[in-house]
C-alpha positions as CSV (number, residue, x, y, z in Angstrom):
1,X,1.3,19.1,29.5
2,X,0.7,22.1,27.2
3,X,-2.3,23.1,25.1
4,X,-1.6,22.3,20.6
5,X,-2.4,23.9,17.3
6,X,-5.7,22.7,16.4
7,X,-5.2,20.2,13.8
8,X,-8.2,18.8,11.0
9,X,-9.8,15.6,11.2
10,X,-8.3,15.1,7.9
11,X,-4.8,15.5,9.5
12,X,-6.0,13.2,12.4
13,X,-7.3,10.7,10.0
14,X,-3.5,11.0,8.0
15,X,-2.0,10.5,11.8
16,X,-3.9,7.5,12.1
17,X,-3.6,5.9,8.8
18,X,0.6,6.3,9.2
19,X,0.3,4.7,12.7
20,X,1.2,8.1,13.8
21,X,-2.0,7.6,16.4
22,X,-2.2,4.7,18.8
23,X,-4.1,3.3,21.3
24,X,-2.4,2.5,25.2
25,X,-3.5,-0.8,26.5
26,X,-5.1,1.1,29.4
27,X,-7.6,2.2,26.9
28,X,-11.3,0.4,27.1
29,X,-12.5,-1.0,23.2
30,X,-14.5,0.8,21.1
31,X,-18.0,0.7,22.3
32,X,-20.0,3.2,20.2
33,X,-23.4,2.4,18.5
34,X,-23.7,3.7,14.8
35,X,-26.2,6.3,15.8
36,X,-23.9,7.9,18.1
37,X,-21.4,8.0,15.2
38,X,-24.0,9.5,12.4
39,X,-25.0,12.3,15.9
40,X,-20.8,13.1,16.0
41,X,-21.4,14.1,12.1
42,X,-24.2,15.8,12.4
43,X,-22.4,17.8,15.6
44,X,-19.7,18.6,13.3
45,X,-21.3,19.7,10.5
46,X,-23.0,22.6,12.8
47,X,-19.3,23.3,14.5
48,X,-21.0,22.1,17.6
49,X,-17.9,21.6,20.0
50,X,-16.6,18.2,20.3
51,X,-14.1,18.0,22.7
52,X,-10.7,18.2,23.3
53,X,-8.6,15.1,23.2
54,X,-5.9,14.3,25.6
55,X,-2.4,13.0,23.8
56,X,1.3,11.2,24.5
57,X,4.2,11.8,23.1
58,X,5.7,8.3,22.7
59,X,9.5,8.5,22.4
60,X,12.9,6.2,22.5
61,X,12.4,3.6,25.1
62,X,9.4,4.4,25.8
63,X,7.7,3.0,22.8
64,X,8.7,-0.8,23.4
65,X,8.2,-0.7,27.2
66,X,4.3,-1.0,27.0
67,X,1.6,-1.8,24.4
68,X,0.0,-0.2,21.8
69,X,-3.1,-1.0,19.4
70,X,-3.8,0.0,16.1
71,X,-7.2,2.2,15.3
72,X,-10.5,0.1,14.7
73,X,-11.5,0.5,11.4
74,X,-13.9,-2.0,10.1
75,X,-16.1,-2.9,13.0
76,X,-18.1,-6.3,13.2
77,X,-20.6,-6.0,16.2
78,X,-20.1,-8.8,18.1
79,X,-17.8,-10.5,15.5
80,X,-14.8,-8.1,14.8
81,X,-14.4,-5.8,17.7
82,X,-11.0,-6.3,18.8
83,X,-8.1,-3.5,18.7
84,X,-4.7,-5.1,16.7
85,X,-1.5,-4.8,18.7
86,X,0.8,-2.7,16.9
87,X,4.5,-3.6,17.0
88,X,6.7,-0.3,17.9
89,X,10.0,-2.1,17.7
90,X,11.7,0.1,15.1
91,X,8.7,2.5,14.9
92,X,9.4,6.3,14.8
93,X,7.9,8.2,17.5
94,X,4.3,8.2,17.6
95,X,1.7,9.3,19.7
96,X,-0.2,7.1,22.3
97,X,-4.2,8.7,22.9
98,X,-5.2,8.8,26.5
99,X,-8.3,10.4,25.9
100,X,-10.7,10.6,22.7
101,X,-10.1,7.0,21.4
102,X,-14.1,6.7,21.1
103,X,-14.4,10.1,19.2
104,X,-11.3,9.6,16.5
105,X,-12.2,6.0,15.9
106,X,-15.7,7.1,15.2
107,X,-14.5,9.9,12.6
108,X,-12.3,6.8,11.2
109,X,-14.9,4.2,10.4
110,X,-17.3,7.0,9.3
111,X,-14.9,8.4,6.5
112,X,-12.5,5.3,6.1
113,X,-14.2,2.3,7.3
114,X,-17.5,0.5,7.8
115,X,-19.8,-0.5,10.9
116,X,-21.8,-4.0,10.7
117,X,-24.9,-4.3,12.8
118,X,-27.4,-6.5,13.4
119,X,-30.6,-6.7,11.0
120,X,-33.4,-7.2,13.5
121,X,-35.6,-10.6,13.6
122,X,-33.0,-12.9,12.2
123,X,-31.4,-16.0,13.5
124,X,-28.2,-15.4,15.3
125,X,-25.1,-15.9,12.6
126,X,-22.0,-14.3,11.7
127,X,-22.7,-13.6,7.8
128,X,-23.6,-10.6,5.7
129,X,-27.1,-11.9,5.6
130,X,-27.8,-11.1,9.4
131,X,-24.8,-8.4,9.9
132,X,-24.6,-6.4,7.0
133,X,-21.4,-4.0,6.1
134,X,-22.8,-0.1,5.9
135,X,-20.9,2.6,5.6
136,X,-21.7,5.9,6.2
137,X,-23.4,8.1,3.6
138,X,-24.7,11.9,3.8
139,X,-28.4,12.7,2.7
140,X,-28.1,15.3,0.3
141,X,-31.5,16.2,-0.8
142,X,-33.1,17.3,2.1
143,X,-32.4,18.2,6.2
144,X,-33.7,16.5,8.4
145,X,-37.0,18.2,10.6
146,X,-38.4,18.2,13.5
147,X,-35.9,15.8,14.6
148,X,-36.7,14.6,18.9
149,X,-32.7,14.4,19.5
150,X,-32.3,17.7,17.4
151,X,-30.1,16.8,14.4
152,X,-30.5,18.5,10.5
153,X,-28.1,16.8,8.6
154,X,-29.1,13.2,7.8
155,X,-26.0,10.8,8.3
156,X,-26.7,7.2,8.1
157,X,-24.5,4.1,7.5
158,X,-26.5,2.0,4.8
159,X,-25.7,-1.1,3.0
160,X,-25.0,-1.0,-0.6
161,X,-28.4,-2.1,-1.5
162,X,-29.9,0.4,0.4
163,X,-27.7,3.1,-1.6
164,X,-28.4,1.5,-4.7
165,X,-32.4,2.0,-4.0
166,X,-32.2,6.0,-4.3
167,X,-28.4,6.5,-4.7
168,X,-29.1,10.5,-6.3
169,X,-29.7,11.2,-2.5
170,X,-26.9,10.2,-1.0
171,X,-22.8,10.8,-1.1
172,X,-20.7,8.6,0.4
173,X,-18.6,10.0,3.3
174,X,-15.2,8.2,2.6
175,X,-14.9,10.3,-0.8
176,X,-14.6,13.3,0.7
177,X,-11.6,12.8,1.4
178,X,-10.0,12.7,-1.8
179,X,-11.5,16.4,-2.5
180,X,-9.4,18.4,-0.5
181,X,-8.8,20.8,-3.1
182,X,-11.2,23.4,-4.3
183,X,-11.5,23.2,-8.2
184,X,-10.8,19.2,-8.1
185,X,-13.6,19.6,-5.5
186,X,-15.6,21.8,-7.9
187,X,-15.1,19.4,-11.0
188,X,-16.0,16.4,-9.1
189,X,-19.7,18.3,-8.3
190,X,-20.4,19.4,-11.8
191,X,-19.7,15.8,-13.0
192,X,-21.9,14.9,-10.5
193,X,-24.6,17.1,-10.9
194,X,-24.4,17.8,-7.4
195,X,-25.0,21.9,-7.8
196,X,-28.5,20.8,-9.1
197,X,-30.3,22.5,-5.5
198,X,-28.5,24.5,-2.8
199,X,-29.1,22.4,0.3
200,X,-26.8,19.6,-1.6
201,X,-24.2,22.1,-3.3
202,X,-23.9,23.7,0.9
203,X,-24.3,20.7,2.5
204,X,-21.3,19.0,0.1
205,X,-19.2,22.7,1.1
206,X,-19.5,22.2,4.5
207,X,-18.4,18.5,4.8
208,X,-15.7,19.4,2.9
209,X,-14.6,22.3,5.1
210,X,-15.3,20.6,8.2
211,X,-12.8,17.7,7.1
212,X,-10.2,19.6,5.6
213,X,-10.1,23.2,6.4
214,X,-11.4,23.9,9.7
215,X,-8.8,23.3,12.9
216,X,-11.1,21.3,15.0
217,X,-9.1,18.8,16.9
218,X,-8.4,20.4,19.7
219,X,-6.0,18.6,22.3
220,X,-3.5,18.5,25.1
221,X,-0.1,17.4,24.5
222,X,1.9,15.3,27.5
223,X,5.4,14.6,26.5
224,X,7.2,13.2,29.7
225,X,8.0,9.6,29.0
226,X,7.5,8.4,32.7
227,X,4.4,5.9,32.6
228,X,3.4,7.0,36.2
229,X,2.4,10.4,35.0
230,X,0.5,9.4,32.1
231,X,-1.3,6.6,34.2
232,X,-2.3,9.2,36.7
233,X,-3.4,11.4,34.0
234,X,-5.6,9.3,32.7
235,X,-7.0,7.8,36.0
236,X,-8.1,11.7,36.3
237,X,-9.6,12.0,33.4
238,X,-11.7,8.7,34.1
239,X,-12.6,9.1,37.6
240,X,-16.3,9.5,36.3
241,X,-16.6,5.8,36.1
242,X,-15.4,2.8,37.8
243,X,-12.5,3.2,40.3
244,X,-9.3,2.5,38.7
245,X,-7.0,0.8,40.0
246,X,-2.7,2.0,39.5
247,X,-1.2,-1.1,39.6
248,X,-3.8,-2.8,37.3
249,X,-3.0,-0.2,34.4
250,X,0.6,-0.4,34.6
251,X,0.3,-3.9,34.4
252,X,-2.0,-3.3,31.5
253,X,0.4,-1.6,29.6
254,X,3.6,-3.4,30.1
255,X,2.3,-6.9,29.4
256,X,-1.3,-6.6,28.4
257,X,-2.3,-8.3,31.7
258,X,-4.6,-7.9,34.0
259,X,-7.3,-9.8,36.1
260,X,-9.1,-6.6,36.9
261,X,-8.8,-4.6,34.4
262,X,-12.1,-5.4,31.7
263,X,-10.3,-3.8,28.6
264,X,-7.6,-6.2,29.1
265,X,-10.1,-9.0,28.8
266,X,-11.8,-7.5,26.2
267,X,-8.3,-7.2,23.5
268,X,-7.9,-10.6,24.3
269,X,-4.7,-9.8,26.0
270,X,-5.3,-12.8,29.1
Protein backbone atom coordinates (compact mmCIF):
# COMPACT_ATOMS: atom_id res chain seq x y z
CA UNK A 1 0.00 0.00 0.00
CA UNK A 2 1.67 3.22 -1.11
CA UNK A 3 0.69 6.89 -0.68
CA UNK A 4 -0.92 8.64 -4.57
CA UNK A 5 -0.82 11.95 -6.45
CA UNK A 6 -3.52 13.90 -5.01
CA UNK A 7 -6.16 13.96 -7.43
CA UNK A 8 -9.39 16.78 -7.79
CA UNK A 9 -12.80 16.13 -6.78
CA UNK A 10 -13.57 16.83 -10.32
CA UNK A 11 -11.26 13.89 -11.31
CA UNK A 12 -12.90 11.78 -8.53
CA UNK A 13 -16.30 12.79 -9.73
CA UNK A 14 -15.06 11.71 -13.65
CA UNK A 15 -13.74 8.26 -11.77
CA UNK A 16 -17.07 7.74 -10.52
CA UNK A 17 -19.24 8.65 -13.37
CA UNK A 18 -17.01 6.00 -15.78
CA UNK A 19 -17.50 3.41 -13.05
CA UNK A 20 -13.92 3.82 -12.57
CA UNK A 21 -14.92 4.05 -8.53
CA UNK A 22 -16.87 1.28 -6.83
CA UNK A 23 -18.19 0.27 -3.79
CA UNK A 24 -17.02 -3.48 -2.11
CA UNK A 25 -19.97 -5.27 -0.60
CA UNK A 26 -18.17 -4.97 2.79
CA UNK A 27 -19.06 -1.37 2.60
CA UNK A 28 -22.11 -0.11 5.00
CA UNK A 29 -24.91 2.32 2.76
CA UNK A 30 -24.77 5.73 2.61
CA UNK A 31 -26.03 7.09 5.78
CA UNK A 32 -25.25 10.90 5.78
CA UNK A 33 -27.84 13.60 6.61
CA UNK A 34 -27.92 16.71 4.06
CA UNK A 35 -26.45 18.96 6.72
CA UNK A 36 -23.46 16.94 7.02
CA UNK A 37 -23.14 17.13 3.25
CA UNK A 38 -23.77 21.23 2.93
CA UNK A 39 -20.79 21.17 6.41
CA UNK A 40 -18.26 18.91 3.81
CA UNK A 41 -18.78 22.04 1.34
CA UNK A 42 -18.44 24.48 3.50
CA UNK A 43 -15.04 22.50 4.92
CA UNK A 44 -13.79 22.55 1.53
CA UNK A 45 -14.34 25.71 0.50
CA UNK A 46 -11.95 26.92 3.55
CA UNK A 47 -9.24 23.94 2.43
CA UNK A 48 -10.17 22.59 5.81
CA UNK A 49 -8.58 18.95 5.62
CA UNK A 50 -10.95 16.25 4.69
CA UNK A 51 -9.33 13.17 4.88
CA UNK A 52 -7.58 10.73 3.14
CA UNK A 53 -9.40 7.92 1.37
CA UNK A 54 -8.19 4.38 1.40
CA UNK A 55 -8.41 2.57 -2.32
CA UNK A 56 -8.17 -1.05 -4.33
CA UNK A 57 -6.86 -1.70 -7.23
CA UNK A 58 -9.33 -4.18 -8.80
CA UNK A 59 -7.61 -6.26 -11.55
CA UNK A 60 -8.13 -9.65 -13.79
CA UNK A 61 -9.88 -12.15 -11.73
CA UNK A 62 -10.30 -10.30 -9.15
CA UNK A 63 -12.96 -8.17 -10.43
CA UNK A 64 -15.70 -11.09 -10.89
CA UNK A 65 -14.80 -12.94 -7.77
CA UNK A 66 -16.74 -10.54 -5.36
CA UNK A 67 -19.30 -7.73 -5.60
CA UNK A 68 -19.26 -4.38 -6.39
CA UNK A 69 -22.01 -1.39 -6.19
CA UNK A 70 -22.36 1.52 -8.19
CA UNK A 71 -22.08 5.28 -6.38
CA UNK A 72 -25.48 6.62 -4.89
CA UNK A 73 -26.52 9.46 -6.68
CA UNK A 74 -29.98 10.46 -6.28
CA UNK A 75 -30.93 9.60 -2.68
CA UNK A 76 -34.64 9.13 -1.48
CA UNK A 77 -34.58 9.01 2.41
CA UNK A 78 -36.28 6.18 3.26
CA UNK A 79 -37.49 5.41 -0.27
CA UNK A 80 -34.37 5.13 -2.60
CA UNK A 81 -31.41 4.35 -0.49
CA UNK A 82 -30.03 1.33 -1.88
CA UNK A 83 -26.50 0.95 -3.72
CA UNK A 84 -26.94 -0.81 -7.49
CA UNK A 85 -24.76 -3.80 -8.09
CA UNK A 86 -22.46 -3.17 -10.84
CA UNK A 87 -21.72 -6.00 -13.19
CA UNK A 88 -17.66 -6.28 -13.67
CA UNK A 89 -17.85 -9.14 -16.12
CA UNK A 90 -16.02 -7.56 -19.07
CA UNK A 91 -15.27 -4.30 -17.07
CA UNK A 92 -11.73 -2.83 -17.36
CA UNK A 93 -9.96 -2.51 -14.12
CA UNK A 94 -11.46 -0.31 -11.72
CA UNK A 95 -10.97 0.69 -8.38
CA UNK A 96 -12.96 -0.85 -5.31
CA UNK A 97 -13.09 2.13 -2.17
CA UNK A 98 -12.39 0.68 1.27
CA UNK A 99 -12.58 3.78 2.95
CA UNK A 100 -14.26 7.34 2.07
CA UNK A 101 -17.50 5.94 0.45
CA UNK A 102 -19.49 8.44 2.79
CA UNK A 103 -17.26 11.46 1.79
CA UNK A 104 -17.15 10.78 -2.28
CA UNK A 105 -20.82 9.94 -2.37
CA UNK A 106 -21.51 13.11 -0.51
CA UNK A 107 -19.33 15.31 -3.14
CA UNK A 108 -21.43 13.25 -5.78
CA UNK A 109 -24.98 14.00 -4.92
CA UNK A 110 -23.93 17.61 -3.99
CA UNK A 111 -22.55 18.42 -7.51
CA UNK A 112 -24.30 15.63 -9.69
CA UNK A 113 -27.26 14.43 -7.81
CA UNK A 114 -30.04 15.32 -5.48
CA UNK A 115 -31.02 14.39 -1.70
CA UNK A 116 -34.91 14.11 -0.80
CA UNK A 117 -35.91 14.62 2.82
CA UNK A 118 -38.66 14.75 4.74
CA UNK A 119 -40.92 18.08 4.97
CA UNK A 120 -41.80 18.05 8.63
CA UNK A 121 -45.63 17.67 9.96
CA UNK A 122 -46.91 15.77 6.97
CA UNK A 123 -48.48 12.38 6.66
CA UNK A 124 -46.12 9.63 5.95
CA UNK A 125 -46.04 9.02 1.96
CA UNK A 126 -43.59 8.41 -0.70
CA UNK A 127 -44.40 11.51 -3.05
CA UNK A 128 -42.79 14.87 -3.92
CA UNK A 129 -45.38 16.46 -1.71
CA UNK A 130 -43.90 15.02 1.60
CA UNK A 131 -40.22 14.17 0.20
CA UNK A 132 -39.19 16.85 -1.96
CA UNK A 133 -36.08 16.57 -4.53
CA UNK A 134 -33.27 19.49 -3.47
CA UNK A 135 -30.27 19.85 -4.76
CA UNK A 136 -27.62 21.63 -3.47
CA UNK A 137 -27.16 25.37 -4.14
CA UNK A 138 -24.39 27.98 -2.88
CA UNK A 139 -25.59 31.32 -1.32
CA UNK A 140 -23.90 33.89 -3.05
CA UNK A 141 -24.86 37.13 -1.62
CA UNK A 142 -23.74 36.94 1.69
CA UNK A 143 -21.57 34.52 4.38
CA UNK A 144 -22.95 33.22 6.75
CA UNK A 145 -22.27 34.77 10.69
CA UNK A 146 -22.07 33.95 13.84
CA UNK A 147 -22.73 30.51 12.87
CA UNK A 148 -22.92 27.86 16.47
CA UNK A 149 -21.20 24.91 14.27
CA UNK A 150 -18.77 27.57 12.76
CA UNK A 151 -19.44 27.54 9.00
CA UNK A 152 -19.31 30.99 6.41
CA UNK A 153 -20.29 29.68 3.23
CA UNK A 154 -24.02 28.93 3.07
CA UNK A 155 -24.63 25.51 1.21
CA UNK A 156 -28.11 24.30 1.28
CA UNK A 157 -30.02 21.78 -0.84
CA UNK A 158 -33.39 23.49 -1.72
CA UNK A 159 -36.27 22.55 -3.87
CA UNK A 160 -36.87 24.22 -6.99
CA UNK A 161 -39.51 26.39 -5.60
CA UNK A 162 -37.51 27.50 -2.95
CA UNK A 163 -34.72 28.64 -5.67
CA UNK A 164 -37.27 30.13 -7.62
CA UNK A 165 -38.38 32.44 -4.53
CA UNK A 166 -34.89 34.53 -4.59
CA UNK A 167 -33.02 32.57 -7.30
CA UNK A 168 -30.29 36.06 -7.70
CA UNK A 169 -28.87 34.49 -4.43
CA UNK A 170 -28.15 31.31 -5.21
CA UNK A 171 -25.95 29.15 -7.92
CA UNK A 172 -26.48 25.88 -8.31
CA UNK A 173 -23.56 23.50 -7.37
CA UNK A 174 -23.92 20.86 -10.27
CA UNK A 175 -22.90 23.75 -12.85
CA UNK A 176 -19.83 24.19 -11.76
CA UNK A 177 -18.75 21.61 -13.26
CA UNK A 178 -19.01 22.47 -16.72
CA UNK A 179 -16.72 25.64 -15.96
CA UNK A 180 -13.54 24.21 -15.64
CA UNK A 181 -11.95 26.49 -17.84
CA UNK A 182 -11.09 30.06 -16.94
CA UNK A 183 -12.44 32.43 -19.74
CA UNK A 184 -15.52 29.96 -20.40
CA UNK A 185 -15.64 30.38 -16.63
CA UNK A 186 -15.35 34.19 -16.95
CA UNK A 187 -18.02 34.57 -19.78
CA UNK A 188 -20.43 32.45 -17.98
CA UNK A 189 -20.15 35.25 -14.82
CA UNK A 190 -20.55 38.29 -16.87
CA UNK A 191 -23.62 36.73 -18.56
CA UNK A 192 -24.67 36.24 -15.32
CA UNK A 193 -24.04 39.23 -13.64
CA UNK A 194 -22.30 37.44 -11.08
CA UNK A 195 -19.20 40.06 -10.75
CA UNK A 196 -22.00 42.46 -9.45
CA UNK A 197 -20.18 42.32 -5.47
CA UNK A 198 -16.96 40.59 -4.47
CA UNK A 199 -18.18 38.08 -1.92
CA UNK A 200 -20.20 36.35 -5.03
CA UNK A 201 -17.36 37.00 -7.77
CA UNK A 202 -14.68 35.11 -4.76
CA UNK A 203 -16.99 32.94 -3.46
CA UNK A 204 -17.90 31.59 -7.36
CA UNK A 205 -13.56 31.54 -7.75
CA UNK A 206 -13.09 29.44 -4.97
CA UNK A 207 -15.79 26.69 -5.83
CA UNK A 208 -14.39 26.60 -8.92
CA UNK A 209 -10.77 26.08 -7.77
CA UNK A 210 -11.67 23.79 -5.06
CA UNK A 211 -13.39 21.45 -7.75
CA UNK A 212 -11.17 21.65 -10.43
CA UNK A 213 -7.75 22.86 -9.64
CA UNK A 214 -6.78 22.11 -6.25
CA UNK A 215 -5.33 18.33 -5.60
CA UNK A 216 -7.40 17.48 -2.62
CA UNK A 217 -8.16 13.82 -2.74
CA UNK A 218 -5.74 12.54 -0.92
CA UNK A 219 -5.49 8.60 -0.73
CA UNK A 220 -3.76 5.32 -0.23
CA UNK A 221 -3.42 2.90 -2.98
CA UNK A 222 -3.56 -1.11 -2.18
CA UNK A 223 -2.95 -3.12 -5.30
CA UNK A 224 -2.50 -6.85 -4.14
CA UNK A 225 -5.46 -8.74 -5.45
CA UNK A 226 -5.73 -11.18 -2.43
CA UNK A 227 -9.19 -10.44 -0.65
CA UNK A 228 -7.59 -11.41 2.75
CA UNK A 229 -5.51 -8.34 2.79
CA UNK A 230 -7.97 -5.94 1.75
CA UNK A 231 -10.48 -7.43 4.34
CA UNK A 232 -7.95 -7.01 7.02
CA UNK A 233 -7.33 -3.62 5.88
CA UNK A 234 -10.46 -2.50 6.17
CA UNK A 235 -11.41 -4.33 9.49
CA UNK A 236 -8.43 -1.88 10.71
CA UNK A 237 -9.56 0.93 9.51
CA UNK A 238 -13.14 0.22 11.20
CA UNK A 239 -12.21 -1.09 14.43
CA UNK A 240 -13.78 2.18 15.92
CA UNK A 241 -17.14 0.60 15.70
CA UNK A 242 -18.73 -2.72 15.94
CA UNK A 243 -16.44 -5.73 15.97
CA UNK A 244 -16.12 -7.16 12.66
CA UNK A 245 -16.30 -10.30 11.93
CA UNK A 246 -13.61 -12.07 8.82
CA UNK A 247 -15.61 -14.66 7.75
CA UNK A 248 -18.81 -12.44 7.55
CA UNK A 249 -17.00 -9.93 5.08
CA UNK A 250 -15.63 -12.38 2.88
CA UNK A 251 -18.85 -13.92 2.65
CA UNK A 252 -20.09 -10.36 1.99
CA UNK A 253 -18.08 -9.95 -0.88
CA UNK A 254 -18.21 -13.16 -2.72
CA UNK A 255 -21.94 -13.64 -2.68
CA UNK A 256 -23.50 -10.68 -1.06
CA UNK A 257 -24.48 -12.82 2.01
CA UNK A 258 -24.44 -12.53 5.25
CA UNK A 259 -26.63 -13.12 8.43
CA UNK A 260 -24.43 -10.82 10.41
CA UNK A 261 -23.30 -8.50 8.49
CA UNK A 262 -26.15 -5.17 8.57
CA UNK A 263 -24.89 -3.71 5.22
CA UNK A 264 -25.62 -6.90 3.60
CA UNK A 265 -29.16 -6.56 4.85
CA UNK A 266 -29.38 -3.21 4.12
CA UNK A 267 -28.38 -3.64 -0.21
CA UNK A 268 -30.88 -6.09 -0.16
CA UNK A 269 -28.39 -8.67 -0.85
CA UNK A 270 -30.36 -11.73 1.62
Amino acid sequence: MSFQTPITISAAIRNIEGNQYLLPAIQREFEWGHEKIEWLFDSIMRNYPISSFLLWRVEGVTKTSYKFYKFLRVFRQRYKTHNEEFSTRGHNDFTAVLDGQQRLTSLYIGLCGSYAYRTPRLHEENTERVYPTRQLYLNIDKPLENEEDGRVFEFKFLTAPEYELKKSSWFKVSEILALSDDFEFNRYLDEQDLKRNEFTYRSLATLKNVIHSKPIINFFLETEQSIDKALNIFIRINSGGEPLDFSDLIMSCRNGRSNKLPCCRRRGCL
